[in-house]
C-alpha positions as CSV (number, residue, x, y, z in Angstrom):
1,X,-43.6,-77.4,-27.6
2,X,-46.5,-79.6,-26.8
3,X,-45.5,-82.3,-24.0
4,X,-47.0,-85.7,-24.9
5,X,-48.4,-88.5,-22.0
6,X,-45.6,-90.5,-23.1
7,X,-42.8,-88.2,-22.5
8,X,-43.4,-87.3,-18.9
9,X,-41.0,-88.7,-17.3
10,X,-42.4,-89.2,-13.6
11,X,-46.1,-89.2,-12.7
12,X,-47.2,-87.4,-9.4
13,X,-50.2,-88.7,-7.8
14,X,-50.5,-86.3,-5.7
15,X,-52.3,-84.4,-8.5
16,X,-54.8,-87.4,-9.5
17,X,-57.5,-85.3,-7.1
18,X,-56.6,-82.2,-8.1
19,X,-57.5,-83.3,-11.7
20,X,-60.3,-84.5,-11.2
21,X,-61.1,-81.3,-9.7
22,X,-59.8,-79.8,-12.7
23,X,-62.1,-81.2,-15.1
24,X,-64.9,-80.5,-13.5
25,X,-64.2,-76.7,-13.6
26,X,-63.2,-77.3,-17.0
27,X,-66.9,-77.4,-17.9
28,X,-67.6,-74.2,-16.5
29,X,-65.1,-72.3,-18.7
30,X,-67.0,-69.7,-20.9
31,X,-68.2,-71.2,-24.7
32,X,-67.4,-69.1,-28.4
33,X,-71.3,-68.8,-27.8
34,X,-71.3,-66.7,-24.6
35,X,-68.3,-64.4,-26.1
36,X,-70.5,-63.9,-28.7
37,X,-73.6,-62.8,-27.3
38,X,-71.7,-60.4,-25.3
39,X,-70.1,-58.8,-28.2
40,X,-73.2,-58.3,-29.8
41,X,-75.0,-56.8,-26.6
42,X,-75.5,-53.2,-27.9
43,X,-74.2,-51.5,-24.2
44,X,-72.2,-52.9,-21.2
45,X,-74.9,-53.0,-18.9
46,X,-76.6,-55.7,-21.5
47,X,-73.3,-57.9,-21.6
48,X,-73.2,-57.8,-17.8
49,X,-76.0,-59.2,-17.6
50,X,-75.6,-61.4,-20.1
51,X,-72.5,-62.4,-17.8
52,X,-74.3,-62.4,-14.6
53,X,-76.2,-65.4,-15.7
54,X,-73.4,-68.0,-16.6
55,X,-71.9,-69.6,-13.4
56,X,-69.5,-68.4,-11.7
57,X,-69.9,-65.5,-12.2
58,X,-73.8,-64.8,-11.3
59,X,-71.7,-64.9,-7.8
60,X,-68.7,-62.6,-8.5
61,X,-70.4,-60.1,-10.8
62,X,-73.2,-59.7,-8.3
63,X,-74.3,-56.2,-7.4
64,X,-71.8,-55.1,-9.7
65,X,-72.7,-52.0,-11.2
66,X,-71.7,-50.8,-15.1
67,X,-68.5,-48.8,-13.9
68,X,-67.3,-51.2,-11.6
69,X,-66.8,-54.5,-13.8
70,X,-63.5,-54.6,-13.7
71,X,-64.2,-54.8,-9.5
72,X,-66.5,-57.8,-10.3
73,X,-63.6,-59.8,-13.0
74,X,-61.0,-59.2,-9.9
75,X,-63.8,-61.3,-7.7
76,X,-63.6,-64.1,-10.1
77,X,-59.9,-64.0,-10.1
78,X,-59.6,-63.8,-6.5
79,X,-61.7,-66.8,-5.9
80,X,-60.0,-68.9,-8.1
81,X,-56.9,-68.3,-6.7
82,X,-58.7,-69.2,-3.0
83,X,-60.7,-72.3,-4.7
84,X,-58.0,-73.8,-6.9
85,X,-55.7,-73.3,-3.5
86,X,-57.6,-75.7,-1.3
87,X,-57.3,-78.7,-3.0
88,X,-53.8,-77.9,-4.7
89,X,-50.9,-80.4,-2.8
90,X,-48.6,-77.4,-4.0
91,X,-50.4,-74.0,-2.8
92,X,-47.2,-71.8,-3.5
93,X,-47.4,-72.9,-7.3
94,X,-50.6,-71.2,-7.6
95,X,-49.4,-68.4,-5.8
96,X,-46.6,-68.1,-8.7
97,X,-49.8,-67.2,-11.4
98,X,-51.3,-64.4,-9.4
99,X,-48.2,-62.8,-8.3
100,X,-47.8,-60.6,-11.3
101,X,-51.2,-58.6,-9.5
102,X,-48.8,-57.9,-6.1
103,X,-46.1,-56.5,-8.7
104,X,-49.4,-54.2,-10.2
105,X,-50.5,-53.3,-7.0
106,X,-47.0,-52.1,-6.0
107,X,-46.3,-50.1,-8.6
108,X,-49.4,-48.3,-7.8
109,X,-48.4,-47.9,-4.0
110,X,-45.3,-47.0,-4.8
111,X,-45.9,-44.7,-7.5
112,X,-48.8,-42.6,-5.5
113,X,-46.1,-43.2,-2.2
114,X,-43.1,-41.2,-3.8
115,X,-45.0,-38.5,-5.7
116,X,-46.0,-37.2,-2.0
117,X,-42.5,-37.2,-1.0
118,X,-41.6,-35.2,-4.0
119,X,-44.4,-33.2,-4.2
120,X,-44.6,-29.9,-2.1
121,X,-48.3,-29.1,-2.6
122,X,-50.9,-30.5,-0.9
123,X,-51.5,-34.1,-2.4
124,X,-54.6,-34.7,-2.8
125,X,-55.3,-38.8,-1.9
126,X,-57.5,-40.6,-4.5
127,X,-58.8,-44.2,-4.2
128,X,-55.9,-45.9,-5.9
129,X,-57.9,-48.8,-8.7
130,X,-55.7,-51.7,-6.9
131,X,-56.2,-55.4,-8.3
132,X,-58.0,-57.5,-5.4
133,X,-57.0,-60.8,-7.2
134,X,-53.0,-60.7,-5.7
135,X,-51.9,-63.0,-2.9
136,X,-51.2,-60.1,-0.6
137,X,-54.0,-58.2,1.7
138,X,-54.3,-54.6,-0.5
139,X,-54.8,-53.0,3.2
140,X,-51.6,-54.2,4.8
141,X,-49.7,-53.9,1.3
142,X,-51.2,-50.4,1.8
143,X,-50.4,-49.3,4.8
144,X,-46.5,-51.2,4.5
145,X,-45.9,-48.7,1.7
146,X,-47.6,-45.6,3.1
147,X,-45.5,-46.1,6.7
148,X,-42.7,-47.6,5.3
149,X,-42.9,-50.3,7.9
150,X,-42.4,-53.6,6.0
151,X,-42.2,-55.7,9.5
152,X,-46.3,-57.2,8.4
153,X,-45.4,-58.3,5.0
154,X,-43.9,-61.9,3.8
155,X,-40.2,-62.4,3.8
156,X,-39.9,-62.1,-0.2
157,X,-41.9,-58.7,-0.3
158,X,-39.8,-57.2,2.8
159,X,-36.6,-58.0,1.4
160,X,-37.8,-56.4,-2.4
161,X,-39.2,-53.2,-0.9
162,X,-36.1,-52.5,1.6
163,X,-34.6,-52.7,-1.8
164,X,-36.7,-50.8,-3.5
165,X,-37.3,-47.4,-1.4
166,X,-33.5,-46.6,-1.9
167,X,-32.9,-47.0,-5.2
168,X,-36.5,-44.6,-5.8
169,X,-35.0,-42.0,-2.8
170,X,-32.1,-42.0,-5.6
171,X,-34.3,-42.4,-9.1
172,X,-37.8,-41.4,-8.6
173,X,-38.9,-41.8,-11.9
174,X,-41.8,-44.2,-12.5
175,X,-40.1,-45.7,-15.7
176,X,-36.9,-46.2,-13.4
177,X,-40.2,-48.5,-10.9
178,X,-41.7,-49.9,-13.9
179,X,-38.3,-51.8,-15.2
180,X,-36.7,-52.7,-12.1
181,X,-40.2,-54.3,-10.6
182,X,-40.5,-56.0,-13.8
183,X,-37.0,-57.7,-13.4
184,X,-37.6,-58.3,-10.0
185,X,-40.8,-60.5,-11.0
186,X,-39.7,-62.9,-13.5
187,X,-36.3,-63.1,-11.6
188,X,-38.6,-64.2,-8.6
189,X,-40.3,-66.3,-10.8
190,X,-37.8,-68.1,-12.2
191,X,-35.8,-68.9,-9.6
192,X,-39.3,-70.4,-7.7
193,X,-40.3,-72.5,-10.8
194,X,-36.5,-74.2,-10.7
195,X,-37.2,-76.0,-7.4
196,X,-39.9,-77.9,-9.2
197,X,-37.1,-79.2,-11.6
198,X,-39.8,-79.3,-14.0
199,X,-39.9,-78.6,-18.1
200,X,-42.9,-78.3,-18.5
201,X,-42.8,-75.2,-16.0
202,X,-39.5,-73.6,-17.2
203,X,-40.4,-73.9,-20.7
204,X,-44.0,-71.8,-19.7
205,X,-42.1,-69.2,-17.7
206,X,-39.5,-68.8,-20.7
207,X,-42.6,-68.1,-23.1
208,X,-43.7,-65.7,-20.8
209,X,-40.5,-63.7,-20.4
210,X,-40.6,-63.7,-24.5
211,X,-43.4,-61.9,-24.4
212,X,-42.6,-59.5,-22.1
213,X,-38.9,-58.7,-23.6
214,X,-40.6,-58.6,-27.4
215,X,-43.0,-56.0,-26.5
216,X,-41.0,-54.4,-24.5
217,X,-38.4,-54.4,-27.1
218,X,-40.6,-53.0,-29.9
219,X,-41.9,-50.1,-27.6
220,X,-38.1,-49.0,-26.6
221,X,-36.6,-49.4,-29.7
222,X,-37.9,-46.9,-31.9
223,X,-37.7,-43.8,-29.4
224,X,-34.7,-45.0,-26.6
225,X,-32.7,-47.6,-27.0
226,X,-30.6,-47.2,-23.7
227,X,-33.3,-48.3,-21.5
228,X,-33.6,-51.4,-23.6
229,X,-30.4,-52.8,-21.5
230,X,-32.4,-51.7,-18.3
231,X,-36.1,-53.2,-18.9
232,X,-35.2,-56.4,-21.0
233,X,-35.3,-59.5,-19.2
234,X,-33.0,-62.3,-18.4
235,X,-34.1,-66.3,-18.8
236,X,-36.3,-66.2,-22.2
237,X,-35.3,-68.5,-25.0
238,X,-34.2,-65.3,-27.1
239,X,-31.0,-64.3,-25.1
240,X,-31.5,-60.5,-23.7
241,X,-28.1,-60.1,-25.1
242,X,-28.7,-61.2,-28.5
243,X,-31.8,-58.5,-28.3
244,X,-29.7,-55.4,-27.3
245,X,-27.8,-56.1,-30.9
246,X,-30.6,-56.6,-32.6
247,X,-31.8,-53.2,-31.4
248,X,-29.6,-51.3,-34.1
249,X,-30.8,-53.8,-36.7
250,X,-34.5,-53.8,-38.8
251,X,-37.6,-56.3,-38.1
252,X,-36.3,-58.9,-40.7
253,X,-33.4,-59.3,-38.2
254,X,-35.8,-59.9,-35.1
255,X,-37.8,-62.1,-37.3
256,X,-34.9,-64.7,-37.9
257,X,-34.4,-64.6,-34.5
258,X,-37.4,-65.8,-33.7
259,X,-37.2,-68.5,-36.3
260,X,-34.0,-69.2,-34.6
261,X,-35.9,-69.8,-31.2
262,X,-38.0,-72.1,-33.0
263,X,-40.9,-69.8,-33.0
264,X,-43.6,-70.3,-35.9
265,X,-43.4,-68.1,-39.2
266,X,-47.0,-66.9,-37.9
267,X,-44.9,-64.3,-35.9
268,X,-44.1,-62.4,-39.1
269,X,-47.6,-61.4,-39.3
270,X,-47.7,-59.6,-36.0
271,X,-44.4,-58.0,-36.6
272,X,-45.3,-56.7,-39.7
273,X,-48.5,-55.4,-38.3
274,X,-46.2,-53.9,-35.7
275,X,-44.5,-51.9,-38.3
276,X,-47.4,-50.9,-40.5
277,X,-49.4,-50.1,-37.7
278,X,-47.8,-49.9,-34.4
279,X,-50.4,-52.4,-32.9
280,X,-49.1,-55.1,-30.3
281,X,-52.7,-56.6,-30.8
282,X,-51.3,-59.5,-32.7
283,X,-48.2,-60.4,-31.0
284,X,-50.4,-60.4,-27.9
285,X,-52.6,-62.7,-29.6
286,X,-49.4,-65.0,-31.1
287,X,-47.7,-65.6,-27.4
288,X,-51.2,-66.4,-26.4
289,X,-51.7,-68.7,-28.3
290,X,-47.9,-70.1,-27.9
291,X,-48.4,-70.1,-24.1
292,X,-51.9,-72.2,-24.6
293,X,-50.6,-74.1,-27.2
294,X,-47.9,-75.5,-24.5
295,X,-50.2,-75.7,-21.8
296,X,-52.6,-78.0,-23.8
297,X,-51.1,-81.3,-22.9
298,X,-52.9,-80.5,-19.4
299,X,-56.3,-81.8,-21.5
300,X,-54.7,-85.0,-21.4
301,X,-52.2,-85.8,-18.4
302,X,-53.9,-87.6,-15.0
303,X,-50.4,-87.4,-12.8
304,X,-48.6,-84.0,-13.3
305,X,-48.9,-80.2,-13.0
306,X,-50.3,-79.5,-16.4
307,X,-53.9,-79.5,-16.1
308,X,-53.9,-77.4,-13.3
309,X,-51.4,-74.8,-15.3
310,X,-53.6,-75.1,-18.3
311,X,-56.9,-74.4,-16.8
312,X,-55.2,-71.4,-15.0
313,X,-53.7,-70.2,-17.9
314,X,-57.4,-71.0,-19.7
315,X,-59.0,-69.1,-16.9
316,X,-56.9,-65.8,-17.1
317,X,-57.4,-66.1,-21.1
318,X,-61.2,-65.5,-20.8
319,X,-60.9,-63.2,-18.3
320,X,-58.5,-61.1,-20.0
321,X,-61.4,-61.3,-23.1
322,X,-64.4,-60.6,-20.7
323,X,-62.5,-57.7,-19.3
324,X,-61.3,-56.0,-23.2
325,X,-65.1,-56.5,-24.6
326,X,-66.0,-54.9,-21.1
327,X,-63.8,-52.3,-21.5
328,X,-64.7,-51.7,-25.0
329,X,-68.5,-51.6,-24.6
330,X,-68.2,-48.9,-21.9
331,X,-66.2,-46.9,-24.6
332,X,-69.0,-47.3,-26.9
333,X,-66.3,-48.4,-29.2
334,X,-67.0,-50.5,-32.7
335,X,-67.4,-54.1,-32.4
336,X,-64.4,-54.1,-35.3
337,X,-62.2,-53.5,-32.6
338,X,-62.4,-57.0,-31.7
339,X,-60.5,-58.9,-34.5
340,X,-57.7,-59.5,-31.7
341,X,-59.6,-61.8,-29.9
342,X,-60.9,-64.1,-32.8
């Protein structure tokens, strides 16, 4: 659903500077050029420096070594999320986009956290790979989960994890973290974006729990479809219920239902390379490109939340690129592998 000028119903100058700001950052975003040089830079250490040359990130990917990119990508996030921040009227909206890295670093905690309880040999304590780009301090995240002293940590994430630790006391399992977590995320995120009172925002958020319960969906379905009632999501424009019965049904069945949630017939394609191949690469690539196809009004609204959503959404697009050709060039894998990010 693309939002036209027109139909916005109220204009908030608040944001007129924060536009601005906006689309001057805009012009920093990464071209189809500089993608392409990278993918045809033979090793990693080529496309980083390749990389290292575009601002911003000659700044974040500084003194970055080969190994460590993913270290120098976090950077980038992280000082978005600082810059776009202090000039924001709304700071806690932007907090909403990085929260998903608290939930990853959690998970880690947690996971690492309760295998020591359970296990009776000597644990030995690796570096955990935490994201730096989250709105919480890794160390004091850290040390709340290690001590299980929750006293330093925002109201939100004290509440969750006095949840949390007694329901993992009683099911350790990390699938058992995994689900609940998830739930506990875009429940949190919901209910946040509904004090804007805002379409535009509920409409994202209901893409993005799409996504989620569709992947989720085709991973569970073929090998355990109890859990499907426990990780499926509540809030997306295909009804969680309406999943659970299409669970015992084929993919035609969860194509119509997409057709039914006024999804494009371009989702065939990715479900049927589901099924021939068992590759989420274009699905991925389909609820990217719905989630930026909605956020593209933002190229041309002054007064409202949009461009800033949009060039967020835009940032943690090309980041999520840079970081897959990274990742691939370090595996020396084939530069085939990339027809999911044409």
């Amino acid at each position: 659903m693309l939002l036209e000028y027109a139909e916005i119903p109220t204009k908030d100058t608040r944001y007129a500077y924060t536009t601005g700001r906006i689309r001057a950052l805009e012009l920093d975003l990464l071209e189809e050029a500089d993608f392409s040089r990278m993918k045809q830079a033979d090793k990693v250490g080529e496309a980083l420096e390749i990389l290292a040359k575009i601002f911003p990130y000659s700044e974040s990917m500084k003194d970055i070594k080969e190994e460590e990119f993913e270290k120098g990508l976090d950077k980038e996030l992280k000082r978005t999320h600082k810059e776009l921040r202090h000039f924001c009227p709304e700071p806690d909206l932007i907090d909403l986009f990085w929260l998903e890295n608290d939930f990853y670093n959690l998970k880690v905690l947690l996971k690492i956290h309760f295998q020591k309880k359970l296990s009776k040999e000597i644990f030995v304590s690796l570096k955990p790979a935490l994201s730096l780009a989250g709105t919480l301090d890794i160390r004091v995240l850290g040390e709340a989960v290690e001590k299980e002293d929750f006293t330093q940590l925002p109201s939100y994430f004290r509440t969750l994890l006095e949840k949390t630790f007694p329901l993992m006391e009683n099911n350790p399992h990390p699938q058992f973290l995994d689900s609940f977590l998830d739930r506990e995320f875009f429940q949190w995120l919901w209910l946040k974006t509904q004090k804007y009172s805002d379409s535009f925002l509920s409409h994202l958020i209901q893409l993005w729990i799409d996504s989620f319960n569709i992947k989720a969906f085709l991973r569970i379905k073929s090998w355990q479809k109890e859990l499907l009632e426990e990780v499926l999501v509540e809030g997306g424009l295909i009804d969680k219920g309406q999943l659970l019965q299409l669970s015992y049904q084929g993919i035609q069945a969860l194509v119509d239902e997409f057709k039914n949630a006024n999804y494009p017939e371009a989702v065939k394609e990715a479900l049927e390379e589901w099924e021939k191949e068992g590759s989420l690469f274009g699905l991925d690539k389909f609820f990217n490109e719905c989630i930026l196809k909605h956020t593209y009004c933002g190229f041309y609204i002054t007064f409202a939340r949009e461009p800033l959503v949009n060039y967020i959404f835009l940032k943690k697009c090309e980041i999520k690129r840079l970081r897959i050709i990274l990742r691939t060039k370090l595996a020396g894998t084939s530069i085939q592998e990339f027809k999911c990010l044409k």
